[in-house]
C-alpha positions as CSV (number, residue, x, y, z in Angstrom):
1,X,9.2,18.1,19.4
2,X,6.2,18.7,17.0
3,X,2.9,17.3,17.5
4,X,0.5,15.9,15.3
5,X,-3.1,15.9,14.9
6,X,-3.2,12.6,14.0
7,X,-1.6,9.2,15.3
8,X,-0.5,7.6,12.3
9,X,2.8,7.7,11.3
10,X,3.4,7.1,7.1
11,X,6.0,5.1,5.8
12,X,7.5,6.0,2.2
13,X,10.2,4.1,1.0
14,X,12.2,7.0,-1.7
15,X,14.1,6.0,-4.8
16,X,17.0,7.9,-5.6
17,X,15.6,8.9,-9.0
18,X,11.9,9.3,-7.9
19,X,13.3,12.5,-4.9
20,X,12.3,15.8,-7.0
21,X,9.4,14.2,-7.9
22,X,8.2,13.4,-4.1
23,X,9.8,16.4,-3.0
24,X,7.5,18.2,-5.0
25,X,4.7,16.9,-5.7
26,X,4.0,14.0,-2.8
27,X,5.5,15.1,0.5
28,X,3.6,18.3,0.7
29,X,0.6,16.0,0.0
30,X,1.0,13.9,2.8
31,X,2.5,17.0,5.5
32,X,-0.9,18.2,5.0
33,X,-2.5,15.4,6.4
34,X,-0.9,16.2,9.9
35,X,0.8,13.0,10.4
36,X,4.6,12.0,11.6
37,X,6.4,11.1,7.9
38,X,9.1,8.4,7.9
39,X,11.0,8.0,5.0
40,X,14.0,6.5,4.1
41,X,17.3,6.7,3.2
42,X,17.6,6.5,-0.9
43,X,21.1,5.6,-0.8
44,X,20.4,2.3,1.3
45,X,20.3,-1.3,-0.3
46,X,17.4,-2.7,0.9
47,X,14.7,-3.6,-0.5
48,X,11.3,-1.9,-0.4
49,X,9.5,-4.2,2.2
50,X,12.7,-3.9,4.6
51,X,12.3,-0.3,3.9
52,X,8.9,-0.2,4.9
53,X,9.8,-3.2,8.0
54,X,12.2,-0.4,9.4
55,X,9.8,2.9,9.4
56,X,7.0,0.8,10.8
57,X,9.3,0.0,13.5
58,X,10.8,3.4,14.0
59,X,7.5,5.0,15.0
60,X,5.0,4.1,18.2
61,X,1.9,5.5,16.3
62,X,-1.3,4.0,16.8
63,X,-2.0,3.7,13.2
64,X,0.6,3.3,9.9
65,X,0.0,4.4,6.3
66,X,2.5,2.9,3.7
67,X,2.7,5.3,0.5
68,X,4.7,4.9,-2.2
69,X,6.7,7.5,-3.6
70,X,4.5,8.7,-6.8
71,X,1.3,8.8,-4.6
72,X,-0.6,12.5,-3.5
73,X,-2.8,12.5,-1.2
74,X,-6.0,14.5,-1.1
75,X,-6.5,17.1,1.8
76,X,-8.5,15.2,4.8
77,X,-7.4,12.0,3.0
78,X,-5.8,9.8,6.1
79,X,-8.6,12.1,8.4
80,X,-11.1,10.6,6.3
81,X,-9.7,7.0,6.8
82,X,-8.8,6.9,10.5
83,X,-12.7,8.0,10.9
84,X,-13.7,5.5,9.1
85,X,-11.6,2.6,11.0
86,X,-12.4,4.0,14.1
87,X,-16.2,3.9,13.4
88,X,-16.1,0.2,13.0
89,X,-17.7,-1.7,15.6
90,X,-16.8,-4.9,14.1
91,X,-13.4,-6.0,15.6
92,X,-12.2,-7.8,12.7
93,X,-11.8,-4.9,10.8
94,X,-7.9,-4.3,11.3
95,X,-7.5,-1.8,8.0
96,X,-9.3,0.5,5.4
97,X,-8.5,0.8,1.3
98,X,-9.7,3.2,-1.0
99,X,-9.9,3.6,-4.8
100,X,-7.3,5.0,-6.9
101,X,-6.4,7.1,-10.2
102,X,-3.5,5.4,-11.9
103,X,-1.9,8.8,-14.0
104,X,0.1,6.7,-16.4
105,X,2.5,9.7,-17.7
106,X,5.0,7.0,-20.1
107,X,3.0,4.5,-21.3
108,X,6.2,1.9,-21.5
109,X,6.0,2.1,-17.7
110,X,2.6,0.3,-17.3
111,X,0.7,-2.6,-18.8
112,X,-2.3,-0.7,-19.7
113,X,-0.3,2.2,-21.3
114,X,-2.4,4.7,-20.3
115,X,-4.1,6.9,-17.3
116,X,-7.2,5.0,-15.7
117,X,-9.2,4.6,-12.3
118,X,-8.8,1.4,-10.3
119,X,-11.5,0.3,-8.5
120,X,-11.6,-1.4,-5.5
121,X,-14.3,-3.2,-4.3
122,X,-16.1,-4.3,-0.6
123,X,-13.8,-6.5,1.2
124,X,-14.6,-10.5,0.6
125,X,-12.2,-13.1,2.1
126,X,-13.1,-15.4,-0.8
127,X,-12.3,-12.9,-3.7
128,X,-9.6,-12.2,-1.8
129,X,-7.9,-15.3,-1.8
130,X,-8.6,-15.4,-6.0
131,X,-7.2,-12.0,-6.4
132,X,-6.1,-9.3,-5.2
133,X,-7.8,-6.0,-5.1
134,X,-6.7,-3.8,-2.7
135,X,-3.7,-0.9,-2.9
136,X,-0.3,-1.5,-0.6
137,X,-1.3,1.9,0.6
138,X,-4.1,1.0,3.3
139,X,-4.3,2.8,6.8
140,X,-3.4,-0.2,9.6
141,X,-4.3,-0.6,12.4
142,X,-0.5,-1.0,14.2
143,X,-1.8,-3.9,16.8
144,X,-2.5,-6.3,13.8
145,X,0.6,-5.2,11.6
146,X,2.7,-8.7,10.8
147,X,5.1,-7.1,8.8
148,X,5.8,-7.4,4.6
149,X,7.3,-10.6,3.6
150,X,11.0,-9.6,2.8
151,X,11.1,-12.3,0.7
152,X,9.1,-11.1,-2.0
153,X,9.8,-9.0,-5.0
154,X,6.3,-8.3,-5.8
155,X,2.8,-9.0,-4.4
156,X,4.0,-8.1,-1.0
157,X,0.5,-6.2,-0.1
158,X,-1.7,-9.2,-1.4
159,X,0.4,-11.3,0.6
160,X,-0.1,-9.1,3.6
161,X,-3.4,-9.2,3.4
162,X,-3.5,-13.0,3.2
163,X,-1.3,-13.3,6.1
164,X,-4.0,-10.8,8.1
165,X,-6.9,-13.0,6.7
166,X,-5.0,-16.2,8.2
167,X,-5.3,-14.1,11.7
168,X,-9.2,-13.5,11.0
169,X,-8.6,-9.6,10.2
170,X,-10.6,-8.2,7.5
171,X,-10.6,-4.9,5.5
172,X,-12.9,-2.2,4.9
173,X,-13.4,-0.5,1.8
174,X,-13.8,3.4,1.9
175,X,-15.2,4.4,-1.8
176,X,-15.5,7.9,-1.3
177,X,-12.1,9.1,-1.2
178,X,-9.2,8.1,-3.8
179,X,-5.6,9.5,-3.9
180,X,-3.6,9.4,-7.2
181,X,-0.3,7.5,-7.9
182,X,1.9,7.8,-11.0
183,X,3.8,5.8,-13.3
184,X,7.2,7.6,-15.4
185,X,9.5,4.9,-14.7
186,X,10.4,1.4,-14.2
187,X,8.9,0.0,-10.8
188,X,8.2,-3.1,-9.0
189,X,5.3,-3.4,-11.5
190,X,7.9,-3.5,-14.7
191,X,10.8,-5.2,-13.0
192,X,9.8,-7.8,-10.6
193,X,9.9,-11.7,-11.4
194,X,6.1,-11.8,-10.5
195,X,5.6,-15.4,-11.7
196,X,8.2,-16.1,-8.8
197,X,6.5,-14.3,-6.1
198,X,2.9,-15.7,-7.5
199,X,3.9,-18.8,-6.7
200,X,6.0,-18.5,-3.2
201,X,2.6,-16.9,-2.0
202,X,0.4,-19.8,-3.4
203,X,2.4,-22.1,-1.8
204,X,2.7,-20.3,1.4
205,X,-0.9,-19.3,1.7
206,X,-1.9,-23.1,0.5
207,X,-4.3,-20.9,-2.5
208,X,-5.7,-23.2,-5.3
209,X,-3.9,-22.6,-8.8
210,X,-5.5,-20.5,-10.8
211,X,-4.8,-19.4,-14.0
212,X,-2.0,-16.3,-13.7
213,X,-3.9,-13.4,-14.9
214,X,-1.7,-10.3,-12.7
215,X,-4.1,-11.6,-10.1
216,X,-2.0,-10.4,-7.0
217,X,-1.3,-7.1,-9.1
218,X,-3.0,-3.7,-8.1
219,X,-2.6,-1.6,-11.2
């Protein structure tokens, strides 16, 4: 049985036509992070927050990072991160985020149509609750985990959040590091009924209605 360096285990649910792609390009990314990988089966029918359910469940690591497909990871990435969480003396921190490059490589495939850097920003429960800001792919602490809504077809990580807000757990926000994640084909961001998600979660999470602006999208 191999070991790893580090005690996080990372979840990546695999489209059938995204493999070659994350063959290539993403898994070598994330085996250098010396970490247990988890993915799934492409042929199965469920959707990606069972996916991700099931691999969280599958592993007894101390920590979980849940990484999409078309994400590579910088070397020392996840080291970088479980520092970070572990440095925190304040016990409400239960995760840590990080920027991102958005490499748009088909325009069609993304609202903004072409490659840019999303910001994050430091971790505020009342911005939060406006909007969300953060990436699904956080490092989490396993302890606090609740688990993606199944429910939802999109807006599943802002939800997540929310849910880990309800629980007093906050974020922290690491602005030194980024990773890169790309868009060349139809995803959850051009295929999900957002306005139908948007609304199960500001119903659920008893938010004020704002005006829908892709406020629980992370593009």
């Amino acid at each position: 049985m191999k070991t790893y360096f580090l005690p996080i285990a990372v979840c990546v649910p695999v489209k059938q036509s995204r493999i070659e792609f994350f063959e290539s390009m993403c898994l070598p990314s994330i085996r250098k992070q010396n970490v247990e990988v988890i993915q799934t089966n492409h042929k199965t029918e469920l959707g990606p927050n069972e996916k991700r359910n099931r691999m969280a469940r599958k592993s007894d690591t101390e920590f979980l990072f849940f990484c999409d497909d078309d994400c590579i990871l910088p070397d020392g990435f996840l080291a970088k991160l479980l520092d970070e969480l572990r440095s925190v003396s304040d016990d409400r921190v239960g995760y840590v985020y990080t920027d991102f490059k958005a490499v748009v490589l088909d325009p069609k495939f993304h609202p903004k149509g072409e490659t840019h850097f999303h910001k994050a920003k430091p971790f505020s429960a009342v911005e939060l609750k406006k909007a969300n800001f953060i990436s699904s792919m956080v490092l989490i602490k396993r302890s606090v985990f609740p688990e993606f809504d199944e429910t939802l077809e999109s807006y599943s990580d802002w939800d997540l959040f929310l849910e880990l807000l309800e629980q007093g757990i906050h974020g922290k926000y690491v602005p030194e590091i980024s990773f890169e994640k790309h868009f060349f084909d139809p995803g959850i961001t051009t295929t999900a009924d957002h306005d139908k998600s948007l609304q199960a979660i500001r119903k659920n999470r008893n938010l004020s209605m704002v005006e829908f602006e892709d406020l629980g999208r992370v593009e």
